[in-house]
Every structure is written in C-alpha cells, then in structure tokens.
C-alpha positions as CSV (number, residue, x, y, z in Angstrom):
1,X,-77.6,9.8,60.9
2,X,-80.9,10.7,58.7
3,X,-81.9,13.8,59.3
4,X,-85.9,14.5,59.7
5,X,-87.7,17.1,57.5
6,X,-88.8,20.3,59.6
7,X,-92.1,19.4,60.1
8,X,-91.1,15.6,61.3
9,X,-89.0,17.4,63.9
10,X,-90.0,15.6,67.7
11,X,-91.5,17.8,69.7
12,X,-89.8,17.8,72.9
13,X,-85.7,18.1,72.5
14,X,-85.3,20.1,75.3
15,X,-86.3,23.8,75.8
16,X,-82.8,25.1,73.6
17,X,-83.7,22.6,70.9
18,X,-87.3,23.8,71.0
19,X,-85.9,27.5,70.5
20,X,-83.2,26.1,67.6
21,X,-86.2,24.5,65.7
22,X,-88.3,27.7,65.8
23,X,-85.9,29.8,64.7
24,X,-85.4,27.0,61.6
25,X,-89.4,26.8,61.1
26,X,-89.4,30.5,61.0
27,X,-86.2,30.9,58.7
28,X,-88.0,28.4,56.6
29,X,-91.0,29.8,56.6
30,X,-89.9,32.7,55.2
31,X,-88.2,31.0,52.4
32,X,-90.9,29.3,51.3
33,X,-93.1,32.7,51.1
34,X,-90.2,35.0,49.5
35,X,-90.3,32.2,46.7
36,X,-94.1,32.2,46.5
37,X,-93.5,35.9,46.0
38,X,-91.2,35.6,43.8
39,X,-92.8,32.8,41.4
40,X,-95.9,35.3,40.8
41,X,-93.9,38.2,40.4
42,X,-92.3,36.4,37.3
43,X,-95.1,34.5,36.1
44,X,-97.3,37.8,36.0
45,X,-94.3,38.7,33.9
46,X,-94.4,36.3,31.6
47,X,-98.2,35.8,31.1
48,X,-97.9,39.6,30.4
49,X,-95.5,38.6,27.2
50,X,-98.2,35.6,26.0
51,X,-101.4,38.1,26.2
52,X,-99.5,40.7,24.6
53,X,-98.0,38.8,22.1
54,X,-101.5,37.3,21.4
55,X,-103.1,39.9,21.0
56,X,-101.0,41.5,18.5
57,X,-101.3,38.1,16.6
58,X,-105.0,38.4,16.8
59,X,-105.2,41.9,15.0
60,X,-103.1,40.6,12.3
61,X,-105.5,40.9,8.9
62,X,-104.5,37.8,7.4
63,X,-104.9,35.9,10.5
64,X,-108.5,37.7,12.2
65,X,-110.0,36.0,9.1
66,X,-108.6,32.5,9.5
67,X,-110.7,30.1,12.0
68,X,-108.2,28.1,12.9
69,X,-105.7,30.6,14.5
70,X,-108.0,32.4,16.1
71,X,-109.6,29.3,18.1
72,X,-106.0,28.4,19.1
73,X,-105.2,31.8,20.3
74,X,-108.5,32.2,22.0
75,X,-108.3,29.1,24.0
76,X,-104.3,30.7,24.7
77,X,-105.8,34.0,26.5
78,X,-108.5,31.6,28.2
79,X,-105.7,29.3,30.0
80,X,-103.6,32.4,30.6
81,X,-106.6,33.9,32.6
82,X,-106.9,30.9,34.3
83,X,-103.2,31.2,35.4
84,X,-103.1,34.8,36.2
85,X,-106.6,34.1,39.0
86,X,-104.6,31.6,40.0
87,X,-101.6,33.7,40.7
88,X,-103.4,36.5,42.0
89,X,-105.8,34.9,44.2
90,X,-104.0,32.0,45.8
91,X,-100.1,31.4,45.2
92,X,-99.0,34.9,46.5
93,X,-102.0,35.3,49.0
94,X,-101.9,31.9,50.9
95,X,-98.1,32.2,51.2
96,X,-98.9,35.9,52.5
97,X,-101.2,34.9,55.1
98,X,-99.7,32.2,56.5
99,X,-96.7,33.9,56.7
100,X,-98.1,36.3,58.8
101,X,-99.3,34.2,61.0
102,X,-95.8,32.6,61.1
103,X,-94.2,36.5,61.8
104,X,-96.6,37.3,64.8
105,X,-95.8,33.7,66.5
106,X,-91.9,34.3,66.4
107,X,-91.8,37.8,67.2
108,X,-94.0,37.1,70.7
109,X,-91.7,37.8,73.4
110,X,-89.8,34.2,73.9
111,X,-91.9,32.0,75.8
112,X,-91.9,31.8,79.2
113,X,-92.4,28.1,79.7
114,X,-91.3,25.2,78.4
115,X,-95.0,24.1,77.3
116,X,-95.5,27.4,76.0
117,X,-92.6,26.9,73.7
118,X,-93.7,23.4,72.8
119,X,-96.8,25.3,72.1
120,X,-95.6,27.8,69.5
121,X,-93.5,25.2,67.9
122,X,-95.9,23.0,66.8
123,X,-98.0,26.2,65.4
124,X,-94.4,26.7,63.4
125,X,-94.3,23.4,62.1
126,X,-98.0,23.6,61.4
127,X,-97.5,26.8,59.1
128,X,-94.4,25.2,57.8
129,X,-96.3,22.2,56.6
130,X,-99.6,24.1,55.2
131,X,-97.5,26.7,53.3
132,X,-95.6,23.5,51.6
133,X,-98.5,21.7,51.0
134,X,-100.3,25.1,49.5
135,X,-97.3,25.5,47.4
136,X,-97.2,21.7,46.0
137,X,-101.2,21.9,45.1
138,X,-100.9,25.7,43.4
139,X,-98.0,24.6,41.6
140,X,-100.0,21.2,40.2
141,X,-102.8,23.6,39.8
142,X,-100.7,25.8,37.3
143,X,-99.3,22.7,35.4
144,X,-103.2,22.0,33.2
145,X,-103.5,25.6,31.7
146,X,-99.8,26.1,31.3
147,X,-99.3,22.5,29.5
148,X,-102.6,23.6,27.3
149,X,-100.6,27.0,26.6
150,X,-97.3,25.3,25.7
151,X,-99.0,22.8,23.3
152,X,-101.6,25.1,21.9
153,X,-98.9,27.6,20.6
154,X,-96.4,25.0,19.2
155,X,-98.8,24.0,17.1
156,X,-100.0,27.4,16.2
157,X,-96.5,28.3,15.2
158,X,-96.7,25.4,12.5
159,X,-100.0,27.4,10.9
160,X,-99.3,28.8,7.4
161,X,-100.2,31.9,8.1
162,X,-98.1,32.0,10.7
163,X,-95.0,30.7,9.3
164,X,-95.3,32.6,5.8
165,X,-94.8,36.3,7.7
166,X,-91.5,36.7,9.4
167,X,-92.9,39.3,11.9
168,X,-96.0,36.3,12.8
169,X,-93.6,33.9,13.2
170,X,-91.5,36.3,15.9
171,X,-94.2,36.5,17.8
172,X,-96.0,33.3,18.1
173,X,-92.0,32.7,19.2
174,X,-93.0,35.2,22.6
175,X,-96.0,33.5,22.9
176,X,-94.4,29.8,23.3
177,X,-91.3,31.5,24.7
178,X,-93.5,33.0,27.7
179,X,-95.0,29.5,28.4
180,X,-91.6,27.9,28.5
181,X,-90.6,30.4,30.6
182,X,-93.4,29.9,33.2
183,X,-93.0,26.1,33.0
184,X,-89.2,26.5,34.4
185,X,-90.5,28.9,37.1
186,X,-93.4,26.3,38.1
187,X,-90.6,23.3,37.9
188,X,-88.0,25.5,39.5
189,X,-90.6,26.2,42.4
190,X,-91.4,22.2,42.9
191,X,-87.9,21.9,43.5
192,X,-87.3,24.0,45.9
193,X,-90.2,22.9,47.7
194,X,-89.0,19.4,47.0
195,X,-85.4,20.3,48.4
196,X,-86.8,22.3,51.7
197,X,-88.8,19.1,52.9
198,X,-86.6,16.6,51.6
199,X,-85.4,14.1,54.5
200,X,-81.8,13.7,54.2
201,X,-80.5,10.2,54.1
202,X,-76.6,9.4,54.0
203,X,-74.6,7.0,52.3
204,X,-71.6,6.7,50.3
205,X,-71.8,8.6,47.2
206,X,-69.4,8.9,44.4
207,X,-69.1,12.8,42.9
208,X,-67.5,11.5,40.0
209,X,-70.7,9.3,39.2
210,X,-73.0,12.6,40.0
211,X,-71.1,14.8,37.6
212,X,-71.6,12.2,34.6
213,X,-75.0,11.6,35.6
214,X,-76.0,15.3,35.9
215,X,-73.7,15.9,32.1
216,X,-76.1,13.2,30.8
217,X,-78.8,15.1,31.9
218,X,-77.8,18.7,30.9
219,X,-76.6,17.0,26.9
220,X,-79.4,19.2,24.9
221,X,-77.4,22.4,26.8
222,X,-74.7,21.2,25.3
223,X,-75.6,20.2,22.1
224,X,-74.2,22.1,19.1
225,X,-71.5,23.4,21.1
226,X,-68.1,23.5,21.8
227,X,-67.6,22.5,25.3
228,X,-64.6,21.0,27.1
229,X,-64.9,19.4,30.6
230,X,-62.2,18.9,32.8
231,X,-63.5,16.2,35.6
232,X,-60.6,15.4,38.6
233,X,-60.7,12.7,40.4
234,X,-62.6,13.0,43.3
235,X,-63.0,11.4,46.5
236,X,-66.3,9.5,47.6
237,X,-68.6,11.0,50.5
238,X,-71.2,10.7,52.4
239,X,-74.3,12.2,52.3
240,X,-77.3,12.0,50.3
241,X,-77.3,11.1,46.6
242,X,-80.6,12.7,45.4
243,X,-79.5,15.8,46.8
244,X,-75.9,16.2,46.5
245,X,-76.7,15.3,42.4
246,X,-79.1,17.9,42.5
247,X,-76.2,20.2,43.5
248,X,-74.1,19.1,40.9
249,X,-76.9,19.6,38.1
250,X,-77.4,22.8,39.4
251,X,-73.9,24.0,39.2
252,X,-73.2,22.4,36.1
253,X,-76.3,24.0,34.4
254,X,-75.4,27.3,35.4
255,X,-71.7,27.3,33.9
256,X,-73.9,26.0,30.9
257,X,-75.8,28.9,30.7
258,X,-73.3,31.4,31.4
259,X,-70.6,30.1,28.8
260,X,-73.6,30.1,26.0
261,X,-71.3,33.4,23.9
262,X,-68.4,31.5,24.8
263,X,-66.6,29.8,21.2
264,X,-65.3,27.0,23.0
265,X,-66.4,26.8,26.9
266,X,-64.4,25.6,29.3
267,X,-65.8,23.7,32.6
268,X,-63.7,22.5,35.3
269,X,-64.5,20.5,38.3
270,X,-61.9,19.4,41.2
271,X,-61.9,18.7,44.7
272,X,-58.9,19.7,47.5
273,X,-58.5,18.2,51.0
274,X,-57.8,18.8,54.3
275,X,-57.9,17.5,57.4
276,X,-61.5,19.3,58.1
277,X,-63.3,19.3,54.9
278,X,-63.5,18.6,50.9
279,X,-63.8,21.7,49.4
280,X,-65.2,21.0,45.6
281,X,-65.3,23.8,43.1
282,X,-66.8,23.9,39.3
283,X,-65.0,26.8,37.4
284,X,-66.3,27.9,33.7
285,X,-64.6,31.1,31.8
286,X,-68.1,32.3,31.4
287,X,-69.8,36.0,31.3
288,X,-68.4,35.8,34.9
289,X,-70.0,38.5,37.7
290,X,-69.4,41.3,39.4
291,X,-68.8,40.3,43.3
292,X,-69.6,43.7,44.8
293,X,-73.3,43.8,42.9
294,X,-73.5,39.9,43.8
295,X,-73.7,40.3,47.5
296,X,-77.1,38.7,47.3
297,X,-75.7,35.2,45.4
298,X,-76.9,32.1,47.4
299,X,-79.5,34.3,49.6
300,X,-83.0,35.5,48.6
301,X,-82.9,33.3,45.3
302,X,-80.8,36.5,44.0
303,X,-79.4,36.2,40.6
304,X,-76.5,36.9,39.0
305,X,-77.6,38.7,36.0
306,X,-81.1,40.4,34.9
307,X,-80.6,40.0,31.5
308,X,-83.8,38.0,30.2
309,X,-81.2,36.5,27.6
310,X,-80.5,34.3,30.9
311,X,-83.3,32.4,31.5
312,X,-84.0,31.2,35.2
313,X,-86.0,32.1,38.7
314,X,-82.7,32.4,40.5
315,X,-83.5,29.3,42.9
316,X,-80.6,27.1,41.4
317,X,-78.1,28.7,43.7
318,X,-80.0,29.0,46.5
319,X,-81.2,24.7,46.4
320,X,-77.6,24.4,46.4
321,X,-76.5,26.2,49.3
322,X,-79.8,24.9,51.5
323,X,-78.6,21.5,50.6
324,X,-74.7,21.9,51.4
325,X,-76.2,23.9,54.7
326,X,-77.8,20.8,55.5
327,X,-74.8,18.4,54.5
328,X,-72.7,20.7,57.6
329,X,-71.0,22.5,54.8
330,X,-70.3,25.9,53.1
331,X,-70.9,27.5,49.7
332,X,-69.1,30.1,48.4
333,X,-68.3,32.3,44.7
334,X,-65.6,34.1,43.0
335,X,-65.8,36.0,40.1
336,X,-64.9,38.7,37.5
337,X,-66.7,40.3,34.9
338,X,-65.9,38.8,31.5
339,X,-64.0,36.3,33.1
340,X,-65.6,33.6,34.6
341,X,-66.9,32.7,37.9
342,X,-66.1,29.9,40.4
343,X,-68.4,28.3,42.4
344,X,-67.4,26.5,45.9
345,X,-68.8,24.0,48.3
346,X,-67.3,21.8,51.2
347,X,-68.4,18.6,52.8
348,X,-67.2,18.2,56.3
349,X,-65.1,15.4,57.8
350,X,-65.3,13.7,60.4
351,X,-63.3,10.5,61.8
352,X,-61.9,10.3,58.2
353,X,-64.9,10.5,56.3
354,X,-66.1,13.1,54.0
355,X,-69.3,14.2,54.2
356,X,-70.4,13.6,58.1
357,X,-71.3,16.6,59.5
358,X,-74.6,17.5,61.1
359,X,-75.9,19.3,59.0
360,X,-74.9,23.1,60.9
361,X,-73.0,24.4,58.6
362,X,-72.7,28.6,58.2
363,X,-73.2,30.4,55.2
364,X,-69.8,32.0,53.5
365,X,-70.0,35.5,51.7
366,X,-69.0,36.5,48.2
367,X,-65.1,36.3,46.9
368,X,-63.0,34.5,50.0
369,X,-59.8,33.2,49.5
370,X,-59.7,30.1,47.6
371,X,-58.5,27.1,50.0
C-alpha cells in the first residue's frame, strides 16, 4: 500500500488518527525548520571563507592592478551578498515563523472535539506544506548567485596572475572551495525536502541492482583509489526504489568519505534473515567513531565528525533513517575509533515478504548487538 505524503494525509481517520497525524505534522515540522537552521548556519559559514578569501585576493599588488581579476572578484562579493540577504532575511526567518506558528498549535491543550482536532490538523498540514514549499523556492533562489560564484572563480583560478603565485592560487582554492561547499549544503537541503514529501510507492526492488547503481554513481569518489567491495547476495524487497537507492547512495558515500586515509579501503555489504526482518548492514574499516560522543547519529542531522576535512551538512544519515522509518524499519551504528564503523538497517516482513511493513517503524540507539 502507497503511502500518502503528510500533507495528502485525509482529513478525517478517526479522532486517534487525527491526533497520530498531528503529532507527525508537528515532528515534521520541526525537521524541516532545524534543517533550515542548520543550512544558514553553514552557508554563513562558508560565504564567510569566499568574502574573506576574496578580499585578501583583492589586496594582492600584482592583482589590484589587473582588470580582469578584479571584475571577476567583484562580481564574486556581489553574488555572495546576494546569498547572505537571502540567508538572513528569508531561509532561517520563514522556517522560524512558521514554526512558531506550528509550536503554539501543538502545545494548545489537546482539543476537545473531534472538529476542533480536524481543525488544528489541517493548520499542521497547512504549515507543513508552506515551510516545504518556502524551503524548495529559497533553495532555487540560492542556486543563480551560487552557480555565478562557482563558475566565476573556476575561471579566475585559470588567470595568470593567479596561477604564477603559489599563495594566489591557495586562495582562489577557498574561494571555489566555499562555493562547492555551499552547492552540497543547497543540494543536500533539496533532498531532504525531496525525501520528507516524497509519496512512497512499493514494489519489488532488487538491493543488489541499488548498490551497483548507487557505485556507478559514487565512481569519481572512487577514482584514484584503492577500494575493494565486497557485495553478498541479497534478497529482493519491497518497497520503494527511488528511496531505498537513495539509502544505499547515502551509506555507500559515507564509507567513501570516511575511508579517504585509508591505503586500500575496504567496503562490505550483506544482508541476514529472520523470520521478522532483513537486517542489511554496509561495514568500511574507516576513521570509524566514537559511540558515546555519537549519541546524536541519525537524529538532528548530527554528524559524526567536525573536522571540515569531511565535507557534508550531516543530512545523509538522517534521509536514511526517515526513509527506513517510513519502510516500518530500523537503523542502527556501531563503531570504534580508528576502526571502522557499521551501519545497519532492517526491512520488515510480512507474509513472507521483505519489505511490507507500514511504515511505523522505531528508531534504535547507537552500538546494539549486531543480529
């Protein structure tokens, strides 16, 4: 059975379902504005690195007198305002407000009538949809300056003058590395919003088909590199392919990135079996983590490390464990510090097939037994 997006919910499912679905609008809710918050948080970051970074180019001697560099880097501080209003003034504030709004209607004593219930739930779903929407639009809006930023600096770091002094060249590097690393948070924050609204639709899906899909994606990663993959066979489920591939691209990337020191990484993915669920796991011998300072993996869009050598928003993790949520299953992580890490996630089963839940699965906390 397909199940609808929050705000396609029907409004009348009886006064517990009403209350089940308000407490999902407002959990939801609250996801969406956490990640609003923390988009501009790190995008203020990062246009902090491109002004500064231009702005020490542009008191460079042999480049204040050159026409050509200064024009580009000019037109790079312009579109970097333009982001940092746009930050400022809309992505953090809208999400803000109508969270707010969202706050004061769930915290109302519980309603005292069925109607009245019906009542607040469609205001839910109503914030719900506005702060997606608001999201989607401020996110499009960022893409013009940012794309003028990206390409404006590539082609700055090909100048002569810039590539004929070492300490020029490092930081037009900033200045196109602080672009790039808005661009992921932007794409990053699509996806999630992408992922919260998506309408599930189940059918058979192969795993094994997803994880060679989602290495085909993730081969400039890999590139240059020593990696070996170990792939079990793995049984078909159900659920829905978009989504359960964006689970395996997400897991995938991450032992990527955290086996990037690694001579030779290793990457393992299996499945076991039992008469409840598929539990599937992909194990890398990675940096690793540290489970007692990860007790915030999967929630919050935590992340596992705050070195900035580890690029990333910290939404990866947490898209995978709305979408197994969603599936009716559970995520879960192991790991030691220099030493890899594990990560875990089960598909239900029910009358023999894998995959059928409804979609009410709990979260699972950091370093369980393995199954």
């Amino acid at each position: 059975m397909n199940r609808p997006s929050l705000h396609q919910l029907p409004e009348s499912s009886g006064e517990q379902g009403m209350r089940e679905r308000m407490v999902e609008l407002h959990s939801a809710n609250q996801m969406l504005a956490d990640f609003a918050a923390l988009v501009a948080h790190d995008i203020r970051g990062a246009l902090r690195r491109v002004l500064s970074f231009a702005g020490l180019l542009g008191v460079v001697p042999s480049i204040e007198g050159d026409p050509h560099t200064v024009a580009f880097l000019r037109t790079i501080v312009g579109a970097a305002r333009r982001i940092q209003h746009l930050v400022d003034q809309t992505l953090a504030c809208r999400s803000a407000s109508a969270m707010d709004v969202s706050r004061a209607r769930f915290l109302k004593e519980d309603p005292a009538t069925p109607s009245t219930a019906s009542e607040r739930l469609a205001e839910l779903r109503a914030i719900h949809g506005e702060l997606a929407e608001s999201a989607s639009s401020v996110a499009q809006d960022l893409r013009n300056p940012l794309t003028q930023i990206i390409g404006v600096a590539g082609m700055l770091a090909t100048l002569p003058v810039i590539t004929g002094n070492p300490v020029c060249r490092e930081m037009a590097a900033h200045v196109l590395g602080g672009a790039r690393q808005m661009q992921a948070l932007i794409d990053d924050y699509l996806s999630f919003i992408q992922t919260e609204s998506h309408s599930l639709k189940r059918c058979r899906v192969s795993i094994e088909s997803l994880v060679q899909l989602s290495r085909h994606d993730l081969e400039p990663l890999a590139a240059g590199r020593k990696v070996v993959w170990q792939i079990a066979p793995m049984p078909e489920v159900e659920g829905d392919p978009a989504m359960l591939r964006q689970v395996i691209l997400n897991l995938l990337n991450n032992a990527l990135k955290y086996t990037r020191n690694c001579s030779e990484a290793r990457i393992e993915i299996g499945t076991e079996t039992n008469p409840h669920e598929v539990v599937f796991h992909v194990r890398d011998n990675g940096i690793g983590f540290d489970s007692v300072a990860a007790q915030s993996l999967f929630r919050r869009f935590g992340r596992l490390h705050s070195d900035p050598g580890f690029e990333g928003a910290g939404v990866g993790l947490m898209i995978v464990r709305h979408i197994i949520r969603r599936h009716g299953g559970r995520v879960w992580a192991e790991g030691e510090p220099g030493r890899g890490a594990c990560f875990y996630f089960t598909l239900p089963v029910r009358d023999g097939v894998y995959g059928a839940g409804p979609g009410t699965g709990q979260d699972e906390g950091i370093g369980q037994s393995r199954i």
